[in-house]
N, C-alpha and C positions, 0 to 999 in steps of 0.2 A: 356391493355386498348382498344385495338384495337379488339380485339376479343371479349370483352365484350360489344360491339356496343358504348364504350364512346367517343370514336375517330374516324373520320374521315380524312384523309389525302391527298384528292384529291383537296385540294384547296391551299394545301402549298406551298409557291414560293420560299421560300430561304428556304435553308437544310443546317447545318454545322453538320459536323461530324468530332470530337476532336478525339485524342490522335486513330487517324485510325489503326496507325498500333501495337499499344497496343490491340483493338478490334479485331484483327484480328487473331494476336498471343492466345489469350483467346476461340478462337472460336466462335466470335459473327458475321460472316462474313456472312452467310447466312440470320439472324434474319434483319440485318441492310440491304440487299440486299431486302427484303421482305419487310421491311417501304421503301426506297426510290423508289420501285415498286409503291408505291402507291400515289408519291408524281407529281406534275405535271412535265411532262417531259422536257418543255421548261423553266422549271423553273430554279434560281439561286444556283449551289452546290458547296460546300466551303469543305475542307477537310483539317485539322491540323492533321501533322503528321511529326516526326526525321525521316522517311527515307520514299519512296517511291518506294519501290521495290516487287517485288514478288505478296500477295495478294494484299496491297494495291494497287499496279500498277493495278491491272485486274475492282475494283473500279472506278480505274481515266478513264480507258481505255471505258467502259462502262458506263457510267454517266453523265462523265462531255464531252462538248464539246466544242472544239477548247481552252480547259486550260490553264491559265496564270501561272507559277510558281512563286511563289515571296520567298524567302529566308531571315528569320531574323539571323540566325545561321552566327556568326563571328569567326570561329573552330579556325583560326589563333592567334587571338589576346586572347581568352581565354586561347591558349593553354600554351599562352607567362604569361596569371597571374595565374596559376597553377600548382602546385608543386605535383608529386604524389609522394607517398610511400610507401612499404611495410615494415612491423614491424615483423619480425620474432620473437618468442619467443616461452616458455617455457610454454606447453599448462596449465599447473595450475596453472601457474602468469596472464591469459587472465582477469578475471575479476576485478581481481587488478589493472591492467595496466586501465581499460575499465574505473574504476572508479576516476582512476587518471586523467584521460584523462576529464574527466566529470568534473571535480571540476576546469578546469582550467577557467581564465577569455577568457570572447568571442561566442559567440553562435556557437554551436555545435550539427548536427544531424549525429545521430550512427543509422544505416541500420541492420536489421537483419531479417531472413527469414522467422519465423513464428510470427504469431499474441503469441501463449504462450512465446516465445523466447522475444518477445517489453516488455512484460508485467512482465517477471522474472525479466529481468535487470534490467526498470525501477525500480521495486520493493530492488533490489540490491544498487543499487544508492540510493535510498529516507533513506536507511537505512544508508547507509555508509555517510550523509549528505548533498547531492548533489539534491537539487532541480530539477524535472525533469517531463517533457510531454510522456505519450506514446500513439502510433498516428498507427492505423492499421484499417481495416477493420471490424473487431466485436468491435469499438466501435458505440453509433450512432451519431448521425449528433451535440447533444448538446455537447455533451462528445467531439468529435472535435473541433467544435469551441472556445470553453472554452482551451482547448490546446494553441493551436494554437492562442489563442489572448494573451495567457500568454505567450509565446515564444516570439509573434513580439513585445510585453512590454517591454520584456526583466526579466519580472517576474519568471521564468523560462530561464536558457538559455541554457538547455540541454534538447534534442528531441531525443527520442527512436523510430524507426518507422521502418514497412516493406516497400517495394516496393510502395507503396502505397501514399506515401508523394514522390513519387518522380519525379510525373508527374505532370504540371499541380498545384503545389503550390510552391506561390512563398513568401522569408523571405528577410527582408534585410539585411544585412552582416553577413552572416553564413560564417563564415571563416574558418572553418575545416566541411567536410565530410570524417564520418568512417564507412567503411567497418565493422564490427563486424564478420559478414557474408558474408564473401567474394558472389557474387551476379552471378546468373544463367548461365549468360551467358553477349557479350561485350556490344549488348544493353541497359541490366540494369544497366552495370557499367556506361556507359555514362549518363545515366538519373541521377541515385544518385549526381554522382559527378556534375551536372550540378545546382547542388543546391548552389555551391560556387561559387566565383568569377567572378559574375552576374554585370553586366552593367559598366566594365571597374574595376572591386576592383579585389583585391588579395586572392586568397584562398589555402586551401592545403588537399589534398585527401587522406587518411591512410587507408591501407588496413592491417588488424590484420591476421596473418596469425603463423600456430605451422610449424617448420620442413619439417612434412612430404605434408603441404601444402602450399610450399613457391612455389613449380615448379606448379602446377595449376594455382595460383596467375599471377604468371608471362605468362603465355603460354595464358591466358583472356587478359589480358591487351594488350597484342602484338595482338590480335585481335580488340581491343580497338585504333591500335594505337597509345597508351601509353607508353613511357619508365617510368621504374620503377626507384627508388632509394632504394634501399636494406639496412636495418639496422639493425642489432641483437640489442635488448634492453631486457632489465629489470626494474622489478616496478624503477620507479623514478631515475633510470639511465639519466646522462649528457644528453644521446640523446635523447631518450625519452622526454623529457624536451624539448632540444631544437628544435624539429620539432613539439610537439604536444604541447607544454606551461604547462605539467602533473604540477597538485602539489597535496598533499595531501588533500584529504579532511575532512572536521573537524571532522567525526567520530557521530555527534551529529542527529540521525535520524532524520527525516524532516516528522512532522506527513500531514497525509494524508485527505484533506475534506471528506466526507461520499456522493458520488455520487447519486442525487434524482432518489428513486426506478424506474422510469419513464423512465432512461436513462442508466441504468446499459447496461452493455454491455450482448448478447446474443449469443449463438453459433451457427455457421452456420444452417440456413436449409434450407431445398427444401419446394420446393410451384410448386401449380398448377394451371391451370387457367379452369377456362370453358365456355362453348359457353353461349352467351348472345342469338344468335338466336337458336332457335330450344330444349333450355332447355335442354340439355344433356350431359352426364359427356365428362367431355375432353378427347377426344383419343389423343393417344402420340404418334406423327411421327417419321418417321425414325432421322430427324435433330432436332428434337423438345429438346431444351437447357434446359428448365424453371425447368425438375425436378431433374437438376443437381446444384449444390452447388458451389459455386469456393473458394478457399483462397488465402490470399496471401503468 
């Protein structure tokens, strides 16, 4: 917008910039270095970010002057109403287990790493009877809210979703967060899992992990912070059961509305931009991001 002469930005006084050091990690550190260049300098800069270290520290350090920190994060008392655990099992029981787990009463979002991955399961679920949302990056904006409004109804009360729901949206009483996909790195695990046991309530964090990736599991979380509680389970095992509320589900498919051609979901693509002044095709610089793609 800026290059195409639609925007100007030398007259803006307050700047916030969200989820910084998500931005940052992504690569977007430079392009947002190049708006707040152009924003007035004595003006108001506000930065929401889980941590301020590393790039985002170089932001704070260069922008803003003489910074107030203010902290809503209460890591103590959250950590007092949340339970985590790892589920070991038998990698060809996973979707069984996944689907059990779905059918229980209580709102519930399952994490998983790619947008085809949200979209299998869901699809696995809807069949196996289990009403359910999937929530990722290649849907678009209608196609989430509609989600997502059947979730906080409670119309739905099971949510498939990448990284992507894990920042930045907020449900009220999600009381289980599960790992499906155990997650990149101890950052994301704290994001996801921060989806529970929000504003004083009680929640409980499942990470689905086979054998040969129960010592990963564990070796993130210790980065996290986290003590794990470790459980061998099977479909609809006592324990199972008792830490995730598993029951079966009814078996009776759960047909699917016909999403308006308008809003179907699309698969990633690159875009370019070009100069509004001077009429000519856009050269692509050495940091120039725009004809690069991201997923989640």
């Amino acid at each position: 917008m800026i290059e195409k002469g639609h925007v100007e930005l030398d007259a803006v006084e307050i700047t916030v910039l969200d989820e910084a050091d998500q931005m940052a990690d992504m690569g977007f550190l430079p392009v947002v270095k190049e708006i707040l260049d152009q924003t007035k300098p004595n003006g108001q800069r506000m930065l929401f970010s889980a941590t301020l270290d590393r790039d985002v520290d170089s932001l704070v350090k260069k922008y803003l002057k003489n910074p107030v920190t203010h902290s809503l994060a209460v890591e103590k008392k959250t950590e007092a109403n949340m339970a985590h655990h790892v589920l070991v099992m038998e990698h060809g029981h996973k979707d069984e287990i996944t689907t059990q787990i779905a059918a229980r009463e209580g709102r519930t979002i399952f994490f998983v790493r790619t947008k085809h991955g949200a979209d299998k399961l869901a699809e696995k679920m809807m069949k196996a009877g289990v009403p359910v949302g999937a929530l990722h990056g290649g849907k678009t904006q209608g196609h989430r809210t509609r989600v997502l409004d059947a979730f906080r109804s409670g119309k739905t009360k099971a949510l498939v979703a990448t990284d992507v729901a894990a920042r930045g949206i907020h449900v009220d009483d999600v009381s289980l967060v599960v790992h499906v996909d155990a997650p990149e790195n101890h950052k994301d695990y704290l994001h996801r899992a921060g989806r529970t046991a929000r504003a004083g309530a009680v929640g409980t964090v499942v990470t689905l992990a086979t054998h040969k990736q129960r010592k990963g599991v564990h070796g993130l979380t210790a980065r996290a912070g986290v003590k794990l509680r470790e459980t061998a389970v099977r479909p609809l095992d006592k324990e199972l059961v008792r830490i995730t509320g598993a029951v079966e589900p009814s078996g009776i498919s759960v047909e699917v509305a016909p999403t308006p051609k308008r809003e179907r979901s699309k698969p990633g693509r690159s875009f370019r931009g070009s100069r509004a002044r001077g009429g000519g095709k856009h050269k692509k610089r050495p940091n120039d991001r725009r004809s690069r793609s991201f997923r989640d």
